[in-house]
N, CA, C and O of each residue as an XYZ file, in Angstrom:
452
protein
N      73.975    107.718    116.408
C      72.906    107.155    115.596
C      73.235    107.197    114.104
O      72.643    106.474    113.304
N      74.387    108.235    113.673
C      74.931    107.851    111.882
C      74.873    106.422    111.858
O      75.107    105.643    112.781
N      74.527    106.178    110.665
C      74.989    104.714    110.409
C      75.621    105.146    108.928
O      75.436    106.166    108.265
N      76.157    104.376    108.759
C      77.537    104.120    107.468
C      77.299    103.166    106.586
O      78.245    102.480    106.973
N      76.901    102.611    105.836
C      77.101    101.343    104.975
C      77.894    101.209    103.390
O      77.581    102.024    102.522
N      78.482    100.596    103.222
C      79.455    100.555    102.262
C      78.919     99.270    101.726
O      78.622     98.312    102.439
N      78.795     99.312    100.221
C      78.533     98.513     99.521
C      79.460     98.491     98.326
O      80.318     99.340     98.084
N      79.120     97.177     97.448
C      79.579     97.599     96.332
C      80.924     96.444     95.754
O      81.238     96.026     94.640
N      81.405     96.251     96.992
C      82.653     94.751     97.330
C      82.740     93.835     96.415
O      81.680     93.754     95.794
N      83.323     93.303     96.152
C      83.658     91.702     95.679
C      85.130     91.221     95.132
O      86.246     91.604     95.484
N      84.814     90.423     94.327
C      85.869     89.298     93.465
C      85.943     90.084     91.900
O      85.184     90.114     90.932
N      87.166     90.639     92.190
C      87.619     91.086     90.600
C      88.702     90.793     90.050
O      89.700     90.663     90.759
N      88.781     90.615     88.645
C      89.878     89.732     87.745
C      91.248     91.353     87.859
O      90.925     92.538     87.944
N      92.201     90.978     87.831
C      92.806     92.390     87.817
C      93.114     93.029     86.056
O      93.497     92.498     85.014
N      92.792     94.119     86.371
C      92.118     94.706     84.928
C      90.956     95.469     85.165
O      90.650     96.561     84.685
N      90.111     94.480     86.276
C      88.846     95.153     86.287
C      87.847     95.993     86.821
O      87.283     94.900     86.798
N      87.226     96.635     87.179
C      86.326     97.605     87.618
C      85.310     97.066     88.569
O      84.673     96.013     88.574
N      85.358     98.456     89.658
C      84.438     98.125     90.887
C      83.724     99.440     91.063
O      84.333    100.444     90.696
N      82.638     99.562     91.524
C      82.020    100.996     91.882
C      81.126    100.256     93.109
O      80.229     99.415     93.163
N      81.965    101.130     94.131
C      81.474    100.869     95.554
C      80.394    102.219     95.839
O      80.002    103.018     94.989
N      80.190    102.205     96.724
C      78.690    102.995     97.215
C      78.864    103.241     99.049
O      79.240    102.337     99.795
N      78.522    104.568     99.494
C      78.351    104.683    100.470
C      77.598    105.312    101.029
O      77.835    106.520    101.060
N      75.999    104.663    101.925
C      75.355    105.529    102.163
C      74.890    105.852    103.926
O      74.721    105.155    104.927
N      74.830    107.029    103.655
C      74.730    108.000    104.893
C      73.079    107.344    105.662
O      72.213    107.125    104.815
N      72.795    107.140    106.709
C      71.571    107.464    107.407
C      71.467    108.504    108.470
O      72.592    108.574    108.964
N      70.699    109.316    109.044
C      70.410    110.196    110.442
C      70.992    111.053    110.084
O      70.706    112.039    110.763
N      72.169    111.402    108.868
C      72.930    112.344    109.022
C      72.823    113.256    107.381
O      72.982    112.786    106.255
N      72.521    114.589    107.761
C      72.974    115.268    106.141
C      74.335    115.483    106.387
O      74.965    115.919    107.350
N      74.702    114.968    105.006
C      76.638    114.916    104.495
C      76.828    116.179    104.110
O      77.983    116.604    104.058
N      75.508    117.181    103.698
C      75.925    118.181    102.755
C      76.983    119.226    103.159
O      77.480    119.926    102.276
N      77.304    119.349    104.269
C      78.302    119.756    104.602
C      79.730    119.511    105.329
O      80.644    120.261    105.671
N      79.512    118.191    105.403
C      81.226    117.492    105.755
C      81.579    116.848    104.392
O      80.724    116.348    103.661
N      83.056    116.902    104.071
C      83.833    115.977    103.556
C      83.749    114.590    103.478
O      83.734    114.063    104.590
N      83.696    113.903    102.633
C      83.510    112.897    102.532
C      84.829    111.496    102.061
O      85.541    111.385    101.063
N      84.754    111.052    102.692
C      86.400    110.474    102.017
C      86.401    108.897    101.993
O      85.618    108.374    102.786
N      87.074    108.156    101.295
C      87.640    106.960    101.241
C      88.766    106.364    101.530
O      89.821    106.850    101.123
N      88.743    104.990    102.423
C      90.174    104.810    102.806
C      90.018    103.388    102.804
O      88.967    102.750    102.741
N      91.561    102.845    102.905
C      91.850    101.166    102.765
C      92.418    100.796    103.931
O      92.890    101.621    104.713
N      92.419     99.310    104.175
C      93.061     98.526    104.663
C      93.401     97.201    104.002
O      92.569     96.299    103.905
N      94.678     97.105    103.537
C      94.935     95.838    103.595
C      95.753     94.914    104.124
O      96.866     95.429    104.227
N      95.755     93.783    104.518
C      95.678     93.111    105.230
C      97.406     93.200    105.382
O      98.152     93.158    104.404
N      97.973     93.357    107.089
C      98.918     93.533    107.286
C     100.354     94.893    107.051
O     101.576     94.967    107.180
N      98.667     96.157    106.457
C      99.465     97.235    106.379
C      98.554     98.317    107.091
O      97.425     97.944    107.411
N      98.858     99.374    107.320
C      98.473    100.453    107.788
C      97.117    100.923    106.847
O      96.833    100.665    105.678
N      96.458    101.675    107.822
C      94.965    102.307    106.779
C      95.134    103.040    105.836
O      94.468    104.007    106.205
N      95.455    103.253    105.068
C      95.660    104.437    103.655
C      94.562    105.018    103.113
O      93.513    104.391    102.966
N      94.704    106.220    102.783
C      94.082    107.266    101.800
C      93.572    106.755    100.575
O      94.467    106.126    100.011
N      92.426    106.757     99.868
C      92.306    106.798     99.087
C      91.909    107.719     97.853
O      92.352    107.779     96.706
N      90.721    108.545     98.643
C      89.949    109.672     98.268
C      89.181    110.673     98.775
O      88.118    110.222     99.200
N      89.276    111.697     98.885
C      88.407    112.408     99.470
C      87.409    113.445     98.311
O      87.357    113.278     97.092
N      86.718    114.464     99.074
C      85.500    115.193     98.248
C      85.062    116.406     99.189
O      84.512    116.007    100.216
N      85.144    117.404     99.112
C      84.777    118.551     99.832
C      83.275    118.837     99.532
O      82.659    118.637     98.485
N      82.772    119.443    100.908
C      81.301    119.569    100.692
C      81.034    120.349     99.304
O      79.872    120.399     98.902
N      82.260    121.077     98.415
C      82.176    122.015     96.982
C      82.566    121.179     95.893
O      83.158    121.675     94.934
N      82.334    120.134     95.934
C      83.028    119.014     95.423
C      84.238    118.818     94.978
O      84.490    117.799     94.335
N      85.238    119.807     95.259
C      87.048    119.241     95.399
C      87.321    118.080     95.590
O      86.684    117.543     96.497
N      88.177    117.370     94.967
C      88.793    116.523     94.959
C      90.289    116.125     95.029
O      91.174    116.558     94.291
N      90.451    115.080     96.205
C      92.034    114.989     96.374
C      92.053    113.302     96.160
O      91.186    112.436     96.285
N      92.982    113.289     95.908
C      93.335    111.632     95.961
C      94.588    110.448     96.308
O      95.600    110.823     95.716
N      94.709    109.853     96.656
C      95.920    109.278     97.202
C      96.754    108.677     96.085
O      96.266    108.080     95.126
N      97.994    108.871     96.273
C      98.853    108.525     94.905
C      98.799    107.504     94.594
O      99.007    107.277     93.402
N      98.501    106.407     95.481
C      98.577    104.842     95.121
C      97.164    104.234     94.158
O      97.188    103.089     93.709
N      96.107    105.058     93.955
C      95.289    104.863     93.423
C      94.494    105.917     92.116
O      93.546    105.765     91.346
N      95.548    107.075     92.417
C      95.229    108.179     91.505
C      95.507    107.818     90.260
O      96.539    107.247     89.911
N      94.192    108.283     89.246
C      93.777    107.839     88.114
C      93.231    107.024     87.972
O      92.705    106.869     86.870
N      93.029    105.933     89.127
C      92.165    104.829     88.685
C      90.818    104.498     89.031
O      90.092    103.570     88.673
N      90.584    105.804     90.082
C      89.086    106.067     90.774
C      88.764    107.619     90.755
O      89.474    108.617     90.634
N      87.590    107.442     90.901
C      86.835    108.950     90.914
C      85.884    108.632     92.292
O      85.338    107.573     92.599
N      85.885    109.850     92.959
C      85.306    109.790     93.970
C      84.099    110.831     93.808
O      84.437    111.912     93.328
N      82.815    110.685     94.116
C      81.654    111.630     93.957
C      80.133    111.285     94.866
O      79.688    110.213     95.276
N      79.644    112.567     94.951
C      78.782    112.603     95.881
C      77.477    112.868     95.612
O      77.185    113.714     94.768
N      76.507    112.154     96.321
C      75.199    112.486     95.483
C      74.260    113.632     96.707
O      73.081    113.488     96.386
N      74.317    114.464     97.691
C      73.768    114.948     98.595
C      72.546    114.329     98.946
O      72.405    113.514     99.858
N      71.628    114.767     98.151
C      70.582    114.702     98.130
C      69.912    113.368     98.553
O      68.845    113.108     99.110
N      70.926    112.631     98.085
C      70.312    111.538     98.743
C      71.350    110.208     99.468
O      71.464    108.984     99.405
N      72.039    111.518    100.239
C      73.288    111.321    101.385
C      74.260    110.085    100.933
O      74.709    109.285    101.753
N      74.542    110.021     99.476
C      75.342    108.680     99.114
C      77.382    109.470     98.319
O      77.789    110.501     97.785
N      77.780    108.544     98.628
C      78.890    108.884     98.296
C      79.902    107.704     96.893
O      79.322    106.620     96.818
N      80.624    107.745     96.333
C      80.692    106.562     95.380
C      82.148    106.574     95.214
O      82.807    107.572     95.503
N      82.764    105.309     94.679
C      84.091    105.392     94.340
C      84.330    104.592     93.360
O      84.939    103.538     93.541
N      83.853    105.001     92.097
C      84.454    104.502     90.454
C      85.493    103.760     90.779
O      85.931    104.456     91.695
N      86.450    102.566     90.683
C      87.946    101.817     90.943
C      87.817    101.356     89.342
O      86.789    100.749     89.042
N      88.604    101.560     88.512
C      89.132    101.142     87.398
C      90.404    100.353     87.390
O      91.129    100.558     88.363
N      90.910     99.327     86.327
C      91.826     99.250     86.363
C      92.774     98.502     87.456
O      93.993     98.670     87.468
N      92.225     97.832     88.184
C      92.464     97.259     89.634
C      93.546     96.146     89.598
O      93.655     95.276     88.734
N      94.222     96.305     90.546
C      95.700     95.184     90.419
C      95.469     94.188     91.786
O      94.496     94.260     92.538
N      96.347     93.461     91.884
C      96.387     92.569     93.026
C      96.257     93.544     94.466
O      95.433     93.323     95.354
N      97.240     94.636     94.477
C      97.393     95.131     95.206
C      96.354     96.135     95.907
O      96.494     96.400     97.101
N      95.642     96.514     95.391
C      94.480     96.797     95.801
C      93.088     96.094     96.659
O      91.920     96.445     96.827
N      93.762     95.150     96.997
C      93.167     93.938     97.822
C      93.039     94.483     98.917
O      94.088     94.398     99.555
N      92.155     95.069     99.509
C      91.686     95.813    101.006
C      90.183     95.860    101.239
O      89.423     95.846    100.271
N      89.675     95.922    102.628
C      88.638     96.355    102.874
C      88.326     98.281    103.042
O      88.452     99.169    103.885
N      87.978     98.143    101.978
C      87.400     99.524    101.487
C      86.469    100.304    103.084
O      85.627     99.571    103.603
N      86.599    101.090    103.437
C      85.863    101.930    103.939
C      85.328    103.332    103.460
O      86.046    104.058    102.773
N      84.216    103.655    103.786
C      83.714    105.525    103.570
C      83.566    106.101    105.166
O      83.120    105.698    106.240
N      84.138    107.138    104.691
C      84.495    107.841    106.038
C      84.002    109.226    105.737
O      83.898    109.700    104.605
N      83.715    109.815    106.843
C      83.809    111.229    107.352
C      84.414    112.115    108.404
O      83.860    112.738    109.310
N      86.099    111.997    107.960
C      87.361    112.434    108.514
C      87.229    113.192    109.374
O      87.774    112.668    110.346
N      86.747    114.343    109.714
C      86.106    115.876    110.194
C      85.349    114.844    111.770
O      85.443    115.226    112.936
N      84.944    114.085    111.501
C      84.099    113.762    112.825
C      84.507    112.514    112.875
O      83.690    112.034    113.660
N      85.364    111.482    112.507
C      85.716    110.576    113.115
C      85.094    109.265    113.009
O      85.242    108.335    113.801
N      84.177    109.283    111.649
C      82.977    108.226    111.550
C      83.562    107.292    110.596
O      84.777    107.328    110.396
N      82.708    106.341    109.901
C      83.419    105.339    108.822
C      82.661    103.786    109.350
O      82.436    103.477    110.520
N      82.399    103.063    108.275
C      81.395    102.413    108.381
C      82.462    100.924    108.646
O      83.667    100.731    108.806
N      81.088     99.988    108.573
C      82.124     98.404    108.450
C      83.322     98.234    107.141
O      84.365     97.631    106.888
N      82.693     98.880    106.744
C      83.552     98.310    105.151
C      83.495     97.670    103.925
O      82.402     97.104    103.932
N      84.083     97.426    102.817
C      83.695     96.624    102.052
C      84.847     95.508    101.665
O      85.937     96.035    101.444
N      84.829     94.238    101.553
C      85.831     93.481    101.240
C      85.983     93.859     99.574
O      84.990     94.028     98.866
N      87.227     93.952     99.122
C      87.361     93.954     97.529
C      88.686     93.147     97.647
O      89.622     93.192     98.445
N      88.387     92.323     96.453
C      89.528     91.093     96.473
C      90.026     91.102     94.875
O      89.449     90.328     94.111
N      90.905     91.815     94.446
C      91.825     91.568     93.246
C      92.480     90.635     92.970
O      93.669     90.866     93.191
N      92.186     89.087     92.356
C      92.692     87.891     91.852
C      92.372     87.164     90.755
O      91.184     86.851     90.668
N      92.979     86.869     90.040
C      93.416     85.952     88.613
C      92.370     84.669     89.112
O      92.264     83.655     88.421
């Protein structure tokens, strides 16, 4: 009964900034990990970010420095600041919760001129 929703997606010039959103239903996050991951098209799922229920932070090298990952508990949402965005960053964004195997539809984000 979790449900997952990821928002936040679209059409960005590269240069530019996205802040996606992920929110929790049926479930308190306050104590799992919370994480972010990619797909793009014709490669394997990759890492992007994660967040410990103490709010630690790890991040995947291909995107480190250009996002911040953070959590709001209270009102079961999770976020991912993307700065700075190149072509290559062209994936459908997911929020996940690694620990149990969950992760929502996704979000399309499309980096193009």
């Amino acid at each position: 009964q979790v449900q997952i929703v990821e928002s936040g997606g679209g059409l960005v010039q590269p240069g530019g900034s996205l802040r996606l959103a992920c929110s929790v239903s049926n479930f308190n996050i306050r104590f799992d990990r919370m994480a972010w991951d990619r797909r793009a098209p014709g490669k394997q799922r990759e890492f992007v970010a994660r967040i410990s229920s103490e709010g630690e932070t790890v991040y995947g090298d291909s995107m480190k420095g250009r996002v911040t990952i953070s959590r709001d508990d209270a009102k079961n949402m999770v976020y991912l600041q993307m700065n700075n965005l190149k072509p290559e960053d062209t994936a459908v964004y997911y929020c996940t919760m690694p620990t149990r195997g969950y992760w929502g539809p996704g979000t399309q984000v499309t980096v193009s001129a």
